[in-house]
Structures are given as structure tokens and as C-alpha cells.
C-alpha positions as CSV (number, residue, x, y, z in Angstrom):
1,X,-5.9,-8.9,12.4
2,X,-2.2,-8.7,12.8
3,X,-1.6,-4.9,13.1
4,X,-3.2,-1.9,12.2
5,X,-2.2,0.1,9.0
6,X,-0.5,3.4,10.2
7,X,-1.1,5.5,6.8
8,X,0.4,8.6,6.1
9,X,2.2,11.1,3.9
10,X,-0.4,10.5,1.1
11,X,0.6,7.0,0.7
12,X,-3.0,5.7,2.1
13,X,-4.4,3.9,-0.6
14,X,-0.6,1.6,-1.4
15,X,-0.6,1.4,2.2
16,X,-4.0,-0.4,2.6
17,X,-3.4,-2.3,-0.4
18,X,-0.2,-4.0,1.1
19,X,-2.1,-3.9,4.6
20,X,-4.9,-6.3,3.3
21,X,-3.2,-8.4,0.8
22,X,-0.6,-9.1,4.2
23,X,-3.5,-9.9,5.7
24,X,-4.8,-12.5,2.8
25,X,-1.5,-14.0,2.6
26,X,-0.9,-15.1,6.1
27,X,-3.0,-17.6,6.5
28,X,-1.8,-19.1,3.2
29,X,2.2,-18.9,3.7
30,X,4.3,-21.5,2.8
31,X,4.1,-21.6,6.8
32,X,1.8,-24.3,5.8
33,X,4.0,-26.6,4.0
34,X,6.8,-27.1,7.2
35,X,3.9,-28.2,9.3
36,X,6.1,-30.3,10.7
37,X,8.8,-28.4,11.8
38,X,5.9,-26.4,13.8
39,X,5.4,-29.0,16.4
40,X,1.7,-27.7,17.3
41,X,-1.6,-25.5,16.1
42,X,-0.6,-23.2,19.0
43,X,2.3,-22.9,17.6
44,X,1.4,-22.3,14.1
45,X,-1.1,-19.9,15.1
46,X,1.7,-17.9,16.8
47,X,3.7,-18.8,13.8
48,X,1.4,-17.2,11.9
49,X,1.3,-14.1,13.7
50,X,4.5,-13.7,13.5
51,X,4.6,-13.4,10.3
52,X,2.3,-10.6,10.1
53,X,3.7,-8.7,12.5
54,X,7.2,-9.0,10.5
55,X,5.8,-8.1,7.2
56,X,3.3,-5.5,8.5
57,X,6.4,-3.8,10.2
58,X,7.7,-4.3,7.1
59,X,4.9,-2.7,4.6
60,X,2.9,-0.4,6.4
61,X,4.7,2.3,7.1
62,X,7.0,2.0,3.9
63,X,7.2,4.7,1.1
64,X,9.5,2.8,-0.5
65,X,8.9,-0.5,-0.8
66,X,5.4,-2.6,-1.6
67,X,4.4,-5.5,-0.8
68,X,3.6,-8.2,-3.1
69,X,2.0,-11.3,-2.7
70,X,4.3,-13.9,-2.2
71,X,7.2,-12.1,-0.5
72,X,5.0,-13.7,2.6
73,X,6.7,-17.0,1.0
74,X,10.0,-15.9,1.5
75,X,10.0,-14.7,5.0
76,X,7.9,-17.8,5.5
77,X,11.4,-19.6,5.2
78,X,13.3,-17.0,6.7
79,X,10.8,-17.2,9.7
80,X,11.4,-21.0,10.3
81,X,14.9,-21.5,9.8
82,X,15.8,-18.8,12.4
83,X,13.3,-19.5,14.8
84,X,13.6,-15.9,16.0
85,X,11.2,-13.0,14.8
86,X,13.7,-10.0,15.2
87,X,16.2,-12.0,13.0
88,X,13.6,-13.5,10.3
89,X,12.7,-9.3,10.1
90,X,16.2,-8.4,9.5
91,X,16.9,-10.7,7.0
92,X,14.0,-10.1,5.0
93,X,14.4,-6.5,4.9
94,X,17.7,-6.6,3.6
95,X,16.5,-9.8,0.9
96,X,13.6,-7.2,-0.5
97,X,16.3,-4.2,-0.7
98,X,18.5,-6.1,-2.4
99,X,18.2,-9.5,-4.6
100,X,14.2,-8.7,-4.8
101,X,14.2,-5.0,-5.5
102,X,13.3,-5.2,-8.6
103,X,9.4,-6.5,-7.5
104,X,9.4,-4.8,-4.1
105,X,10.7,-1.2,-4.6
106,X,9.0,0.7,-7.2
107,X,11.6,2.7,-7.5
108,X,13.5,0.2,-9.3
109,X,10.5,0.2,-12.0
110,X,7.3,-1.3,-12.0
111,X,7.3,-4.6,-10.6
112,X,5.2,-5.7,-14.0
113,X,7.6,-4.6,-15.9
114,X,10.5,-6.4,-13.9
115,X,8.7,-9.7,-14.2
116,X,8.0,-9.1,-18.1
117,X,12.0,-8.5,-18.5
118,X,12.7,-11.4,-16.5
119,X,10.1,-14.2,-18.5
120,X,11.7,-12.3,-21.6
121,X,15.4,-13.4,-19.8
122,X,14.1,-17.3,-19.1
123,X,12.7,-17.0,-22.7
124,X,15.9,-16.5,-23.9
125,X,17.6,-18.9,-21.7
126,X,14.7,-21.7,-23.5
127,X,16.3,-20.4,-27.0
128,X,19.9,-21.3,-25.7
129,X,19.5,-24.1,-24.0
130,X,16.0,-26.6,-25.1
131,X,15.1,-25.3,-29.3
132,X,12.2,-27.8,-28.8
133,X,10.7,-26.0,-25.8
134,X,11.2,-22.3,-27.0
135,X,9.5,-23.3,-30.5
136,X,6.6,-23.9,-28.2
137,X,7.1,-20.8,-26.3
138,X,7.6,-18.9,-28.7
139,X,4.9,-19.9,-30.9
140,X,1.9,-18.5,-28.1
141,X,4.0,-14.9,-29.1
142,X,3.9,-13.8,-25.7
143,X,6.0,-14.0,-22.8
144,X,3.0,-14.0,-20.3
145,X,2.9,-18.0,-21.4
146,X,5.6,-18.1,-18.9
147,X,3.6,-16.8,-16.1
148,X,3.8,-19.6,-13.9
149,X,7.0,-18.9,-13.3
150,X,7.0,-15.5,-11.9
151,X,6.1,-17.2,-8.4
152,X,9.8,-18.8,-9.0
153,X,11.2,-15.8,-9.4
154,X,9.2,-13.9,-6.2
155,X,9.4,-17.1,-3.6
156,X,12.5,-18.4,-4.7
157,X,10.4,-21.8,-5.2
158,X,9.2,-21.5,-1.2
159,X,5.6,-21.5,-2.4
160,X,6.1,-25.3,-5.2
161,X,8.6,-26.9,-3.1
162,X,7.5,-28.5,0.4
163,X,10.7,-29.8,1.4
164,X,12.4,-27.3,4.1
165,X,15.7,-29.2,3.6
166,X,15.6,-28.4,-0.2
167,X,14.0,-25.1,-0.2
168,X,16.8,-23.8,2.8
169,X,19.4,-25.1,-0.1
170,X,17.8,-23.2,-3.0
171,X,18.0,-20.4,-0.1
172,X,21.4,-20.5,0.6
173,X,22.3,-20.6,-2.9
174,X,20.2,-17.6,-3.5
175,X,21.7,-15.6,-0.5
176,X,25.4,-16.3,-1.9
177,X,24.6,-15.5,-5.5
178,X,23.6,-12.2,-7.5
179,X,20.0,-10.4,-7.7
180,X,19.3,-12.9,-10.8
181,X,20.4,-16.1,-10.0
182,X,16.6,-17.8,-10.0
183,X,16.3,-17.4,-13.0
184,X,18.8,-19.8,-13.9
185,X,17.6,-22.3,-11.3
């Protein structure tokens, strides 16, 4: 267990939720995938610790935002290509309040809702681009057939692609471009 939930301020129940999905998602971060950037189990365990620590700090005590799973994906990278826990914090706090708002601040909407206008977005982006791929799309009448790609959209591909040297390119892309930019990737 990587921290204790501090719950308050009626948010109890959205505060244990994000508390024990954190606490699923560790262990399955794409942490895993850049095994070989972390040299040693000791050091993936602390790794991995880390990361908890970070998002926990991050979800626990937060009226705000929530978390969902997958943003453990995301500082994941962050957490590896700085090397430094303060830093990886930092930076993913700012990347949920601002190019992932729309899934980690309810504020913003429901995060379902975000998702659905964003499938209906790469929908539409099929129509322009590939007529032979919407038809098929389009045909199932429903933009949850493009479900597999809301993982895209949340992990900015960190959770399909293994490749630290690729995914840190799809991140600096990301970090230099506007709230929407996956979904043209």
C-alpha cells in the first residue's frame, strides 16, 4: 500500500474510488514496458512506489480532479524520463490540468462524455480521410466501436507502444501541441 487515503469534505466515496483504482494500477503501469531502462527489481519496486506516491499526492486529497485509470500510463513516462519524483509530480499535475482536463477534472464535464465527443471527433476524421473505414464504422451505428481508442486518447499511446524512444517522441509532440492533438495521431 502506497499511501493512505486522507478523505474529507464529503468527497469520501470519489476519494476511495481513485485511492484503490491507484492502487490497481501501479503494479500494471507502463513502468513495465521500460524494464530496461530500470536496471533492477529493487529498482522497479521503488519505481513502482514512486509512482504511487506521485499519483496518490496527486488524487487523494483532490476535489477537483479524479483519477482515471490510465493517467498511471502517463506519469509512467513522465516518471522515467526525468528520473526525479518531485519533477515527474510537477509535470503531471500540470499535463492533467491542462491537455487532459477534459477526463481528469469533472468540472470540465463528465469524462464519459468527453471520450464519447472525442470517438465522435476520430469518427469524423475516418469520414474525411479513409470512406472505406468509416462505411465500416459507421455501419455498427455507434461510436463506442471506437472504444479501443479511448486508451490513445488517456495514455497518449504509453500503454500500446513499448518503445521509450518513440513513446518520449509522441510525448514531446503532445507537450508542444494543443489539448487535442492525439486525436489526430
Amino acid at each position: 500500500n502506497h499511501s493512505n487515503p486522507s478523505l474529507h469534505h464529503g468527497s469520501v466515496h470519489a476519494n476511495k474510488r481513485n485511492h484503490d483504482q491507484i492502487e490497481k494500477d501501479i503494479a500494471r503501469s507502463s513502468l513495465n514496458f521500460y524494464a530496461s531502462v530500470i536496471k533492477f527489481k529493487e529498482e522497479q519496486s521503488e519505481s513502482q512506489d514512486n509512482l504511487g506516491r506521485i499519483l496518490h499526492a496527486m488524487f487523494d486529497d483532490s476535489l477537483d480532479m479524479h483519477y482515471t485509470q490510465g493517467f498511471n500510463d502517463v506519469v509512467s513516462v513522465f516518471y522515467i524520463v526525468c528520473d526525479h519524483p518531485k519533477l515527474t509530480q510537477a509535470i503531471s499535475k500540470r499535463v492533467a490540468r491542462t491537455l487532459l482536463r477534459d477526463y481528469l477534472m469533472p468540472k470540465h464535464a463528465s469524462s464519459e462524455l468527453n471520450f464519447e465527443r472525442a470517438l465522435t471527433c476520430i469518427l469524423q476524421l475516418l469520414r474525411a480521410h479513409d470512406a472505406q473505414l468509416y462505411a465500416r464504422f459507421a455501419s455498427i451505428d455507434s461510436v463506442c466501436a471506437l472504444s479501443f481508442c479511448v486508451s490513445w486518447l488517456l495514455t497518449w499511446f504509453a500503454h500500446e507502444i513499448k518503445d521509450l524512444l518513440v513513446i518520449a517522441r509522441i510525448y514531446d509532440y503532445c507537450l508542444c501541441s494543443d489539448q487535442y492533438i492525439a486525436l489526430y495521431l
